[in-house]
PyMOL CGO cylinders between C-alpha atoms (Angstrom):
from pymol import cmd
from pymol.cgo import CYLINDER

trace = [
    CYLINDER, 42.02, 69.42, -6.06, 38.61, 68.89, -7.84, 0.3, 1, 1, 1, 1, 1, 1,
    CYLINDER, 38.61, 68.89, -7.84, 39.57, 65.20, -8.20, 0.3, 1, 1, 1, 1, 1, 1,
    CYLINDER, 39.57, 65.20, -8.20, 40.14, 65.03, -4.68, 0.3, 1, 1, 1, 1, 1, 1,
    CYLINDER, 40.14, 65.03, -4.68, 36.76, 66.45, -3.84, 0.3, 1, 1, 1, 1, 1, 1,
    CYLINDER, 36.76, 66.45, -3.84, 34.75, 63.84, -5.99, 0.3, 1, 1, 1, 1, 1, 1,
    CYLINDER, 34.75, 63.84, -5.99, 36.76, 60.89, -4.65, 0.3, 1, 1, 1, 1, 1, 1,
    CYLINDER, 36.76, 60.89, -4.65, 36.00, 62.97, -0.78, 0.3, 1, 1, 1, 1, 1, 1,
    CYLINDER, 36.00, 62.97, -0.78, 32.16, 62.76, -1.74, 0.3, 1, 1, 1, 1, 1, 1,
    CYLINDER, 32.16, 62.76, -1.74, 32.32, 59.51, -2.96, 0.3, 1, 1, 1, 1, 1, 1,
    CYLINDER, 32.32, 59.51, -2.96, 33.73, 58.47, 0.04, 0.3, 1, 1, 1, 1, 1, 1,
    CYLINDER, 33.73, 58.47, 0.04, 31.03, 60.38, 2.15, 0.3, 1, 1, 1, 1, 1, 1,
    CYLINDER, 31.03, 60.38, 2.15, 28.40, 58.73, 0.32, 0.3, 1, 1, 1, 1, 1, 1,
    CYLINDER, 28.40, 58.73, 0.32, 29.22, 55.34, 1.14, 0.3, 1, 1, 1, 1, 1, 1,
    CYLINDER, 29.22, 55.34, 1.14, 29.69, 56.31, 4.24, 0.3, 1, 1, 1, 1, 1, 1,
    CYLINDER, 29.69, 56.31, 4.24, 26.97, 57.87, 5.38, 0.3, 1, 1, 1, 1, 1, 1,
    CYLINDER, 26.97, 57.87, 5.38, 25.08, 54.62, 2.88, 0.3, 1, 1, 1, 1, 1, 1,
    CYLINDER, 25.08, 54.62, 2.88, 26.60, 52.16, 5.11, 0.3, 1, 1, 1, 1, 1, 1,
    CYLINDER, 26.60, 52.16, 5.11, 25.68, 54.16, 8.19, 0.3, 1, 1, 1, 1, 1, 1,
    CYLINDER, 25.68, 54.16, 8.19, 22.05, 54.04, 7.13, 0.3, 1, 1, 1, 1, 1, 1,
    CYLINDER, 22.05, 54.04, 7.13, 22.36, 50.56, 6.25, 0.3, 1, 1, 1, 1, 1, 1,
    CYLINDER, 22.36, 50.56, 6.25, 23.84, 49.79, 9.74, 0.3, 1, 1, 1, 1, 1, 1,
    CYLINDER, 23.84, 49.79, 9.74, 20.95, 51.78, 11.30, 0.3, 1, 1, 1, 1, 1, 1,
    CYLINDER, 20.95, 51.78, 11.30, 18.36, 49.81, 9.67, 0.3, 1, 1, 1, 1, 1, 1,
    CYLINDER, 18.36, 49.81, 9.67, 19.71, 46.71, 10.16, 0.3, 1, 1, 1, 1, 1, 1,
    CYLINDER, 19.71, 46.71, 10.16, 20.05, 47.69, 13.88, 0.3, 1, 1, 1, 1, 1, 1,
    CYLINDER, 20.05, 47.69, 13.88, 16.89, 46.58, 15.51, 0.3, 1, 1, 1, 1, 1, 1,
    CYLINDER, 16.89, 46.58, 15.51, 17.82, 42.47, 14.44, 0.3, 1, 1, 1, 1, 1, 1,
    CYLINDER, 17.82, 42.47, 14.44, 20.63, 42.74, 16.38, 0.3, 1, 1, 1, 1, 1, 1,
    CYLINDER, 20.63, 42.74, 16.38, 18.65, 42.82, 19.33, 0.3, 1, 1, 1, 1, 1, 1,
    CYLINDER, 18.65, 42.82, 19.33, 16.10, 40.45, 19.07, 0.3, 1, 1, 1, 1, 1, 1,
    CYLINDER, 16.10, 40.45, 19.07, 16.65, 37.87, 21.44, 0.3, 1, 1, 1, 1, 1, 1,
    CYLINDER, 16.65, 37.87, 21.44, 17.82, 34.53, 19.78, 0.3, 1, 1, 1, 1, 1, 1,
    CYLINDER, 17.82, 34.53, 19.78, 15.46, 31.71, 19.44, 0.3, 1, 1, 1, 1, 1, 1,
    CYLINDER, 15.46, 31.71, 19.44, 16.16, 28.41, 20.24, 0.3, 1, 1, 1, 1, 1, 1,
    CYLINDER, 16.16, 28.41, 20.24, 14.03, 26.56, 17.11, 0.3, 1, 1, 1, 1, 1, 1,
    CYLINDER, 14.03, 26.56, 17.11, 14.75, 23.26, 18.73, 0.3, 1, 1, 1, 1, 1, 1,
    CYLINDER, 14.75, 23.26, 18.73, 12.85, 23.98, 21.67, 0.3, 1, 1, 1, 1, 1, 1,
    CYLINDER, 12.85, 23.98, 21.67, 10.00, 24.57, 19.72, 0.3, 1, 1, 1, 1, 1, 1,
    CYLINDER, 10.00, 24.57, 19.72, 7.24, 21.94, 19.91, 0.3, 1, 1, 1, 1, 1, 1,
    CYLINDER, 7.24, 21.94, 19.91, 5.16, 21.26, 16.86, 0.3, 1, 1, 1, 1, 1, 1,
    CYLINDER, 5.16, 21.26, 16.86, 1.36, 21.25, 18.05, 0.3, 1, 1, 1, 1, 1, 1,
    CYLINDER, 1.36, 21.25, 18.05, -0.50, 17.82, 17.43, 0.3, 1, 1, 1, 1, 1, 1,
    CYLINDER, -0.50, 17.82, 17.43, -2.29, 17.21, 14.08, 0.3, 1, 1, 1, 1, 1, 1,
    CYLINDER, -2.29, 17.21, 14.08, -5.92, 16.14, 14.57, 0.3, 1, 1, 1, 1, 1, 1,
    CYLINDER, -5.92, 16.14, 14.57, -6.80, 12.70, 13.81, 0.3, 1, 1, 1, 1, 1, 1,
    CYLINDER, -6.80, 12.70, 13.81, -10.40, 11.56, 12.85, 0.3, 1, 1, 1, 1, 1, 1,
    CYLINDER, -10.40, 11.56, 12.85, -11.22, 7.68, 13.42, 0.3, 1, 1, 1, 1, 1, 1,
    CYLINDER, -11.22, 7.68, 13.42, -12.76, 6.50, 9.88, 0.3, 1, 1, 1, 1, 1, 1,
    CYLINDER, -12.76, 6.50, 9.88, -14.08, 3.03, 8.82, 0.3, 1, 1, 1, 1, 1, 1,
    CYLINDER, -14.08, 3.03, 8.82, -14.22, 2.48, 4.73, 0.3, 1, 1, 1, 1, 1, 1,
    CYLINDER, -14.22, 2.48, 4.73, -14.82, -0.44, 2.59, 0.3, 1, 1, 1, 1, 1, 1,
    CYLINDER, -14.82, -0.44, 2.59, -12.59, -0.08, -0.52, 0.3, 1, 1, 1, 1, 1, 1,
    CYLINDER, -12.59, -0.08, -0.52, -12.90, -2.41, -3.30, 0.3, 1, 1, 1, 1, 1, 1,
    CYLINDER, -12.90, -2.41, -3.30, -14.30, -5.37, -0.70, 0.3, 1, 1, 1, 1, 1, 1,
    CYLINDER, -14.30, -5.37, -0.70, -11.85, -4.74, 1.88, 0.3, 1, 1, 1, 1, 1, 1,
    CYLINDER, -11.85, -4.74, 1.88, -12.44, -2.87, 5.09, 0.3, 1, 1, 1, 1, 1, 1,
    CYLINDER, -12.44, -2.87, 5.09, -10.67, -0.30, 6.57, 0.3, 1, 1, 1, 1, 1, 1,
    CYLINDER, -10.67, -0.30, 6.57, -10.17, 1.06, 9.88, 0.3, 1, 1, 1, 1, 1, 1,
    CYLINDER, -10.17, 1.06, 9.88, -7.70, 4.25, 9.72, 0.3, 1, 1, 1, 1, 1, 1,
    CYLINDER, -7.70, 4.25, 9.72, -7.01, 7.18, 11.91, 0.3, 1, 1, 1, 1, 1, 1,
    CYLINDER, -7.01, 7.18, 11.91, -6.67, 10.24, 9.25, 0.3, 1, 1, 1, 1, 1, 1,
    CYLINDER, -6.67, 10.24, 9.25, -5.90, 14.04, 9.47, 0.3, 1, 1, 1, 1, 1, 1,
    CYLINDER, -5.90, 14.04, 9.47, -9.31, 15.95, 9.07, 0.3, 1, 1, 1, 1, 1, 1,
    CYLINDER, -9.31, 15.95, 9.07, -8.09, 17.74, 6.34, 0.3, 1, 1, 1, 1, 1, 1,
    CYLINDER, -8.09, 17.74, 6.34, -7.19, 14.92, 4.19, 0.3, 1, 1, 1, 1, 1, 1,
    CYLINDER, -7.19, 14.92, 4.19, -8.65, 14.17, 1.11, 0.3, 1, 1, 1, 1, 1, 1,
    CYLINDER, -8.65, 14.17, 1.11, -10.27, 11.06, -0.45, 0.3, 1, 1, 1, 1, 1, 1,
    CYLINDER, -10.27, 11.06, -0.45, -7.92, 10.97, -2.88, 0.3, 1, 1, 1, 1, 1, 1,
    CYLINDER, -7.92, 10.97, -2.88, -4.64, 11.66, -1.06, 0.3, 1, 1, 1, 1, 1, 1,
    CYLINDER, -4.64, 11.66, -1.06, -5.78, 9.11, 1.64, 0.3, 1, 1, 1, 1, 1, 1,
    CYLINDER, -5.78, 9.11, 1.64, -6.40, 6.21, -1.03, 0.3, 1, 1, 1, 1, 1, 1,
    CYLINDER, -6.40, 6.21, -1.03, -3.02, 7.08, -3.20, 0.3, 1, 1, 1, 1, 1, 1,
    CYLINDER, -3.02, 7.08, -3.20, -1.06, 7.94, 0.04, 0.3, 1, 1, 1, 1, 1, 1,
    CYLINDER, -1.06, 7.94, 0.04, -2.59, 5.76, 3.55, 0.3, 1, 1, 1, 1, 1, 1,
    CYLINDER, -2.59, 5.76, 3.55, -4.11, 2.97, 1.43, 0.3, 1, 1, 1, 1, 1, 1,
    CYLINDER, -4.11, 2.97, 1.43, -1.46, 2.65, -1.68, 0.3, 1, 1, 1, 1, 1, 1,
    CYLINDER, -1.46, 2.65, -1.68, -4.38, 2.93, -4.75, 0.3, 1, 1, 1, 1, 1, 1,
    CYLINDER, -4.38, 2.93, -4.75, -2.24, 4.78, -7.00, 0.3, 1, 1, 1, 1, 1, 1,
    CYLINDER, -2.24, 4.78, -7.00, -3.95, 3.96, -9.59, 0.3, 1, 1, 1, 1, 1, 1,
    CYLINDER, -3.95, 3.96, -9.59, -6.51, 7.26, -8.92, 0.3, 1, 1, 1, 1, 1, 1,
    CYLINDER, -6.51, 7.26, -8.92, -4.43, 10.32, -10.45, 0.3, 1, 1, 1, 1, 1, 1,
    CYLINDER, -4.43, 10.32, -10.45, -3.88, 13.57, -9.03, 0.3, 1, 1, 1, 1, 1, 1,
    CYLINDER, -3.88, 13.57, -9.03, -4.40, 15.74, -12.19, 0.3, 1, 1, 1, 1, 1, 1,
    CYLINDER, -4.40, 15.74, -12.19, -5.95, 19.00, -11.67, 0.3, 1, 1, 1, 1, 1, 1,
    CYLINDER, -5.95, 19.00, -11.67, -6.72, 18.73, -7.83, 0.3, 1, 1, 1, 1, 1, 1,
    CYLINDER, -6.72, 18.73, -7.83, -9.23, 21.18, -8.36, 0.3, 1, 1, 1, 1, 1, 1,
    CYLINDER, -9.23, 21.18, -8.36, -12.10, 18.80, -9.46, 0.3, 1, 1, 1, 1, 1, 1,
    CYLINDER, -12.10, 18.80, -9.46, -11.71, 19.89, -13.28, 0.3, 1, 1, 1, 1, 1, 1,
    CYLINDER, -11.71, 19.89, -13.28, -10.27, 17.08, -15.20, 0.3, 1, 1, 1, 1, 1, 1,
    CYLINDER, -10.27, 17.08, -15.20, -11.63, 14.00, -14.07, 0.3, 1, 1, 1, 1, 1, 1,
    CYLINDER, -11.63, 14.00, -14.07, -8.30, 11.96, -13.14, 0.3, 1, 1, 1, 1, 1, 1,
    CYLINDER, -8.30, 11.96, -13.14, -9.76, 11.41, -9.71, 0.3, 1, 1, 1, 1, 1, 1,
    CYLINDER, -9.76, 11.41, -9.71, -13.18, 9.84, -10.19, 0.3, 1, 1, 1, 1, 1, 1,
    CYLINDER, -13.18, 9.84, -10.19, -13.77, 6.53, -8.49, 0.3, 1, 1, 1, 1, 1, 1,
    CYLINDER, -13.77, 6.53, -8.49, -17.47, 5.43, -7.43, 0.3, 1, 1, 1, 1, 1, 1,
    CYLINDER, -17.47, 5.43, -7.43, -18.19, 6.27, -3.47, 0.3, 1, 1, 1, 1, 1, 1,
    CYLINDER, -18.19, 6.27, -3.47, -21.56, 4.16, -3.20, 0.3, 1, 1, 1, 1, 1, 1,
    CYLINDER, -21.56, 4.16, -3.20, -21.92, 3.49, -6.12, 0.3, 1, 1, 1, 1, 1, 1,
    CYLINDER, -21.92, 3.49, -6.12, -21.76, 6.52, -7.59, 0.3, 1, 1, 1, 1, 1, 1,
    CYLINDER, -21.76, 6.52, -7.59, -18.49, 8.67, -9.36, 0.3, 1, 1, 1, 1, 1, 1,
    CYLINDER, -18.49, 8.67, -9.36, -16.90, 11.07, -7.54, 0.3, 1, 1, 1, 1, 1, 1,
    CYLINDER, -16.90, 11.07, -7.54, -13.91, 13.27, -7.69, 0.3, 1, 1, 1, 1, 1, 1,
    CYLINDER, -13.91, 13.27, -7.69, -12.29, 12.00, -4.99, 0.3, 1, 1, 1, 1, 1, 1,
    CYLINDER, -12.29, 12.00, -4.99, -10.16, 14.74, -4.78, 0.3, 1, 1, 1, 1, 1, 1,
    CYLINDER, -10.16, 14.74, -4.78, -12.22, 17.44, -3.75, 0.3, 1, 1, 1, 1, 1, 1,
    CYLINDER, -12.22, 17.44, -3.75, -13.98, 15.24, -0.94, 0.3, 1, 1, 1, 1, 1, 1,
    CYLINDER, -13.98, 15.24, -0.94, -12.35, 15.26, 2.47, 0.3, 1, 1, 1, 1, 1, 1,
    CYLINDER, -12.35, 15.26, 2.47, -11.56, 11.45, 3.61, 0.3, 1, 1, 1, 1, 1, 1,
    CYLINDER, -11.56, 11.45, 3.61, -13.85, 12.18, 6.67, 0.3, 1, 1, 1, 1, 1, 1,
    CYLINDER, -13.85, 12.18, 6.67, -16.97, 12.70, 4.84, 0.3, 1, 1, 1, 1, 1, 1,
    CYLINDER, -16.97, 12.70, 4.84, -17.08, 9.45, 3.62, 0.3, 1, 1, 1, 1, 1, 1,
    CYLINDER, -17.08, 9.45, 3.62, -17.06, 7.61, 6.58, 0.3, 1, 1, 1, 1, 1, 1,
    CYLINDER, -17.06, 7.61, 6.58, -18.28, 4.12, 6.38, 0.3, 1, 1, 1, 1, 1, 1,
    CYLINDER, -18.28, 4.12, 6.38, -18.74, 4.43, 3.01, 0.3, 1, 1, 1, 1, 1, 1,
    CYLINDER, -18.74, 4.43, 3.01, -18.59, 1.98, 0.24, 0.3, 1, 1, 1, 1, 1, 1,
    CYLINDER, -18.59, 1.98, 0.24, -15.49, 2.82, -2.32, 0.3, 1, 1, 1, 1, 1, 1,
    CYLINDER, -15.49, 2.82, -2.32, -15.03, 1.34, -5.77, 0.3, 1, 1, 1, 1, 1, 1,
    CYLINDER, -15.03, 1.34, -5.77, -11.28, 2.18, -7.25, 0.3, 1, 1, 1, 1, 1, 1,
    CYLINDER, -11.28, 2.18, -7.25, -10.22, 1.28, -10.62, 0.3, 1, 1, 1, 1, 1, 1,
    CYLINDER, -10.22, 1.28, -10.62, -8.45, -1.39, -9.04, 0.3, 1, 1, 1, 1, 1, 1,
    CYLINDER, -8.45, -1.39, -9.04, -11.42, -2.79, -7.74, 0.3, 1, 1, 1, 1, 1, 1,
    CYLINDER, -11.42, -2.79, -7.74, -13.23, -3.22, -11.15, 0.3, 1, 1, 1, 1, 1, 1,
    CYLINDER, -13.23, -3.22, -11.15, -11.42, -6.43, -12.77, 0.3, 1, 1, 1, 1, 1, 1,
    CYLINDER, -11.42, -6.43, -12.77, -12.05, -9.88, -11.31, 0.3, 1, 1, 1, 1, 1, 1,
    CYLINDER, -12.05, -9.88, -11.31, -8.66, -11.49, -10.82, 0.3, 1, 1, 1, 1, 1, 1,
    CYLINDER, -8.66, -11.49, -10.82, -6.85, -11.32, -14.03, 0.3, 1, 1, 1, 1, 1, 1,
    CYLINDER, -6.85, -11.32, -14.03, -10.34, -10.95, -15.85, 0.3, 1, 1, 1, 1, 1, 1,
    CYLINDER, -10.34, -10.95, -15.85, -10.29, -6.99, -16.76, 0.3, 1, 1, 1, 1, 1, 1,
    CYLINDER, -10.29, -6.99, -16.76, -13.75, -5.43, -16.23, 0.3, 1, 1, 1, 1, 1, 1,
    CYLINDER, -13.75, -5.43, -16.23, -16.00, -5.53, -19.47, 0.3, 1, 1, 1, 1, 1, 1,
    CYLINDER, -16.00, -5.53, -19.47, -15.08, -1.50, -19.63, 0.3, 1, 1, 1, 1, 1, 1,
    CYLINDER, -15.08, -1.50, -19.63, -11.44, -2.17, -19.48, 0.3, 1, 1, 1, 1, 1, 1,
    CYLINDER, -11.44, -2.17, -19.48, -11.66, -4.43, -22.56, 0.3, 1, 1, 1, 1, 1, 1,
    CYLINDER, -11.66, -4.43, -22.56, -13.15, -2.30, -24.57, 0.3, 1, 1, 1, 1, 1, 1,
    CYLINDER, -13.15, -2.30, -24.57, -10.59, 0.40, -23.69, 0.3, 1, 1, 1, 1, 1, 1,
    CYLINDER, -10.59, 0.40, -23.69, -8.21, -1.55, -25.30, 0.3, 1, 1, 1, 1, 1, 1,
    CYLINDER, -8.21, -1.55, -25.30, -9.94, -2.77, -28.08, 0.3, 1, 1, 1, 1, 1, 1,
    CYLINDER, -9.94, -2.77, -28.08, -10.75, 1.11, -29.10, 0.3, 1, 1, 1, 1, 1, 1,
    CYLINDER, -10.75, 1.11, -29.10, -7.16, 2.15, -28.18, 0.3, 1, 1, 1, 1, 1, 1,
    CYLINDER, -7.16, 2.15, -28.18, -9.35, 4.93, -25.66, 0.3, 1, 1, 1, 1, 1, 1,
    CYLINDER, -9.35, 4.93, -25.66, -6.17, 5.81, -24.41, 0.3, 1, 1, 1, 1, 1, 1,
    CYLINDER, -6.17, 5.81, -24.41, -2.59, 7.06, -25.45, 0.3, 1, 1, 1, 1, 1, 1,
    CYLINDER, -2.59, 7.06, -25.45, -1.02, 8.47, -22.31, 0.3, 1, 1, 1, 1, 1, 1,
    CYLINDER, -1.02, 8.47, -22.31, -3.06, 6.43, -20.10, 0.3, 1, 1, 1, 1, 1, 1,
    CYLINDER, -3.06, 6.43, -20.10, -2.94, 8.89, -17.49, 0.3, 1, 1, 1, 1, 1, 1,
    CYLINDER, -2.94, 8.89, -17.49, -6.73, 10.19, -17.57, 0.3, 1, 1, 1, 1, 1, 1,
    CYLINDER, -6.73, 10.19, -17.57, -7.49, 6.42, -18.26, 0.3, 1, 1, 1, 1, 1, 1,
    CYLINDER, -7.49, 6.42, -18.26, -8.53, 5.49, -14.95, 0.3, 1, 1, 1, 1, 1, 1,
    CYLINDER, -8.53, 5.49, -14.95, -11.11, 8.25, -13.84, 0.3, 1, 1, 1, 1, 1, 1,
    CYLINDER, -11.11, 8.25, -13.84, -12.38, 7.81, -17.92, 0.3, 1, 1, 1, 1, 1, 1,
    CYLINDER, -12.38, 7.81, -17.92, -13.48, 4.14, -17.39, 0.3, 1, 1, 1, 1, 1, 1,
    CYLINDER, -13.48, 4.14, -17.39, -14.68, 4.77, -13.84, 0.3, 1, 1, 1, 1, 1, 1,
    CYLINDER, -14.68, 4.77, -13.84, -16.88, 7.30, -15.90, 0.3, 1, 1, 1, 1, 1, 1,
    CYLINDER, -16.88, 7.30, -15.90, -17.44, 5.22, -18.14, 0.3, 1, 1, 1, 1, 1, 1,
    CYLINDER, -17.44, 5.22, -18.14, -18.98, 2.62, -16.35, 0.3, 1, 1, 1, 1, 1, 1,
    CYLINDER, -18.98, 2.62, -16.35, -21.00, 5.20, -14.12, 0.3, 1, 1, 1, 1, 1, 1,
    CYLINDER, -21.00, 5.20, -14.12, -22.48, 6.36, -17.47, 0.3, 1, 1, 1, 1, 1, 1,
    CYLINDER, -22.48, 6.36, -17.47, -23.56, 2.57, -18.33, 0.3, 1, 1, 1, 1, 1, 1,
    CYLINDER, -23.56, 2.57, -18.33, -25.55, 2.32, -15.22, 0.3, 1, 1, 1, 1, 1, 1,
    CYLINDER, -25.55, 2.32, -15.22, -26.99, 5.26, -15.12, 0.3, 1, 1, 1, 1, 1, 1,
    CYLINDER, -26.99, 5.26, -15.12, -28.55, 4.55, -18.62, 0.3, 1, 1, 1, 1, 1, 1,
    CYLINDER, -28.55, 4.55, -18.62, -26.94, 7.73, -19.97, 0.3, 1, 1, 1, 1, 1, 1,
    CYLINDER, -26.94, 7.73, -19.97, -25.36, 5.24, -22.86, 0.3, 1, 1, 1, 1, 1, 1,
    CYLINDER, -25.36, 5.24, -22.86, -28.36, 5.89, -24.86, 0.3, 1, 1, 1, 1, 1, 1,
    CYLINDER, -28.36, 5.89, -24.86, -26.25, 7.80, -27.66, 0.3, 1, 1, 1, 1, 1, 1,
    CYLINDER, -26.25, 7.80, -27.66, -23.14, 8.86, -28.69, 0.3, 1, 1, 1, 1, 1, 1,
    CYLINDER, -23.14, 8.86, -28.69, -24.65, 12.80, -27.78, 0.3, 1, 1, 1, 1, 1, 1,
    CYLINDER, -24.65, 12.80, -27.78, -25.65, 11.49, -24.47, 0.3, 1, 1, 1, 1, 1, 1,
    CYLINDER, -25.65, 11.49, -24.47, -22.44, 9.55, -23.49, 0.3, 1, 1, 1, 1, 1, 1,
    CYLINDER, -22.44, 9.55, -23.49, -20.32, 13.38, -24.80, 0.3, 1, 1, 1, 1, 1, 1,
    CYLINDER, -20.32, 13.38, -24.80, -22.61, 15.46, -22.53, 0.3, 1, 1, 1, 1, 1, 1,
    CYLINDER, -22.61, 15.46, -22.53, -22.05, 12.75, -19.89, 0.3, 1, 1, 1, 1, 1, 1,
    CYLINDER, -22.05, 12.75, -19.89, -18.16, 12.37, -20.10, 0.3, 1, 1, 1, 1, 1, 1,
    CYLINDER, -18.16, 12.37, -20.10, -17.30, 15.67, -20.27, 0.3, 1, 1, 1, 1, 1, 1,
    CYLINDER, -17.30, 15.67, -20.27, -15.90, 16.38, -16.97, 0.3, 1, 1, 1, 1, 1, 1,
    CYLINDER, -15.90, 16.38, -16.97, -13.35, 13.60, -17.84, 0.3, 1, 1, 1, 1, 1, 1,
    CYLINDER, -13.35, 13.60, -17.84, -10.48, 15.67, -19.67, 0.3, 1, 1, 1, 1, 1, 1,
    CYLINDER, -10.48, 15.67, -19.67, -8.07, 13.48, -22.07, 0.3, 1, 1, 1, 1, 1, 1,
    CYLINDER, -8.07, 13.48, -22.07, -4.67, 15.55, -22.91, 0.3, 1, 1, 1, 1, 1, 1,
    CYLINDER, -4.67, 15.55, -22.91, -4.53, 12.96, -25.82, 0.3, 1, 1, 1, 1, 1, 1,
    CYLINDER, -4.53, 12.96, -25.82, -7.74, 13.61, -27.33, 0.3, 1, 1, 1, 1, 1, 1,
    CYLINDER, -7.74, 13.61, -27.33, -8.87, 10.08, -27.68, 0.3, 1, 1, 1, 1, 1, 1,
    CYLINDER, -8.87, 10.08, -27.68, -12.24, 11.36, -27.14, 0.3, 1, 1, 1, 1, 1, 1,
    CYLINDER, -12.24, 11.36, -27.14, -14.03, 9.67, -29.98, 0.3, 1, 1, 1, 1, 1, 1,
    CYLINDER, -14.03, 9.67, -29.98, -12.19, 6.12, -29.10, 0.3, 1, 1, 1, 1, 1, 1,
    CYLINDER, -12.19, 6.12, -29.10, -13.63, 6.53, -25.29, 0.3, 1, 1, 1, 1, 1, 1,
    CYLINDER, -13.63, 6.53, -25.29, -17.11, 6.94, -26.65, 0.3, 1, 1, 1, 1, 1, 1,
    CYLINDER, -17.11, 6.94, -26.65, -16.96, 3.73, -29.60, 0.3, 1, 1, 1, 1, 1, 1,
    CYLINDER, -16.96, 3.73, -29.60, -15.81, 1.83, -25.97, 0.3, 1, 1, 1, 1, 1, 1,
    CYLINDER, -15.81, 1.83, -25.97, -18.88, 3.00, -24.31, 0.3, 1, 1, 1, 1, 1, 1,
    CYLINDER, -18.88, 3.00, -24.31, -21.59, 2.62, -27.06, 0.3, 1, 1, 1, 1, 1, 1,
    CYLINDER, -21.59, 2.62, -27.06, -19.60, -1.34, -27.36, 0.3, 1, 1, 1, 1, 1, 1,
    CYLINDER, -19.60, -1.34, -27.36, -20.24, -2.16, -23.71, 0.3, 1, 1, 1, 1, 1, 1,
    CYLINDER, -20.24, -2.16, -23.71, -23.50, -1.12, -23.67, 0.3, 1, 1, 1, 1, 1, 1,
    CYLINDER, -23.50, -1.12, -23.67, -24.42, -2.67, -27.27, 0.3, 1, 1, 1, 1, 1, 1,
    CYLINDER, -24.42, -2.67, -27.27, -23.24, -5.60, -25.24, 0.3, 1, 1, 1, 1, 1, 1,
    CYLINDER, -23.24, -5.60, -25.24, -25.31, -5.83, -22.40, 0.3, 1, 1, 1, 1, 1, 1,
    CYLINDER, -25.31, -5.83, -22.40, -22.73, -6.96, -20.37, 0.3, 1, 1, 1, 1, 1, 1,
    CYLINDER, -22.73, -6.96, -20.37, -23.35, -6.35, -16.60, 0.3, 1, 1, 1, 1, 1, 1,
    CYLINDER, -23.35, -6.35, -16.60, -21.03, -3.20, -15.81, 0.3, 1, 1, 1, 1, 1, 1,
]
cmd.load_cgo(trace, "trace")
């Protein structure tokens, strides 16, 4: 008899469980069914922009949220600007907006209207790599290569500037550019080379 009165309130529990469960389930049951392919999406706003990217101009409709650096990787095709961080931190990003570096990924595409845009792809002349780009190869400044790009954009920003003036200077200068590899010492012998040179940058 006691057996049958645990198995009874065993029973009774998940019964009066499912009840409640039913219960609170109840008020779904109700809601009237939407028909999702009815809904229309509301229209993305679109900003008319003119840039001049590496010589060639540009005339491009773009979402006002969009930035620099998702419109030149995504609308345009420059992939050779990295997405690292996306937060402005590391430097993978930087490309020269009037001739001078930004990261392009925390400026919206819209701000820089009829700007002029210098990309890494935009530095070599032909098949004759930018004085900057030689010397990253002749110092081995990069093992990855995926900070490479926004380090020589950098770079070069730091030779015109006249913040080459010293191995110090040229560290304090590069700092925002972050290299995973650590080639750090490399980037700066490529530096203090180009502008030993005198080459024009």
């Amino acid at each position: 008899m006691q057996t049958f009165k645990v198995d009874e309130g065993r029973r009774g529990f998940l019964k009066k469980s499912s009840a409640i469960t039913a219960l609170y389930l109840m008020p779904s049951l109700f809601v009237k069914a939407i028909s999702f392919d009815k809904l229309i999406p509301l229209p993305i706003a679109k900003e008319k922009l003119q840039l001049e990217i590496n010589g060639k101009t540009y005339n491009l409709e773009v979402d006002a949220r969009t930035s620099l650096l998702d419109l030149l990787r995504e609308q345009i095709g420059l992939t050779g600007t990295k997405k690292g961080c996306d937060m402005g931190q590391c430097g993978a990003c930087i490309i020269h907006v009037n001739g001078k570096r930004l990261n392009s990924c925390m400026s919206l595409a819209i701000d820089n209207n009829n700007s002029k845009i210098v990309t890494i792809e935009g530095l070599a002349k032909g098949d004759q790599l930018h004085p900057m780009q030689e010397a990253f190869i002749k110092h081995d400044g990069m093992q990855c290569g995926y900070c490479t790009s926004g380090q020589i954009m950098s770079a070069v920003a730091c030779v015109r500037e006249g913040q080459a003036t010293s191995r110090e200077k040229i560290k304090d200068y590069m700092e925002g550019n972050i290299c995973r590899c650590g080639s750090y010492q490399n980037i700066v012998d490529a530096i203090m080379e180009v502008k030993k040179s005198g080459k024009p940058v």
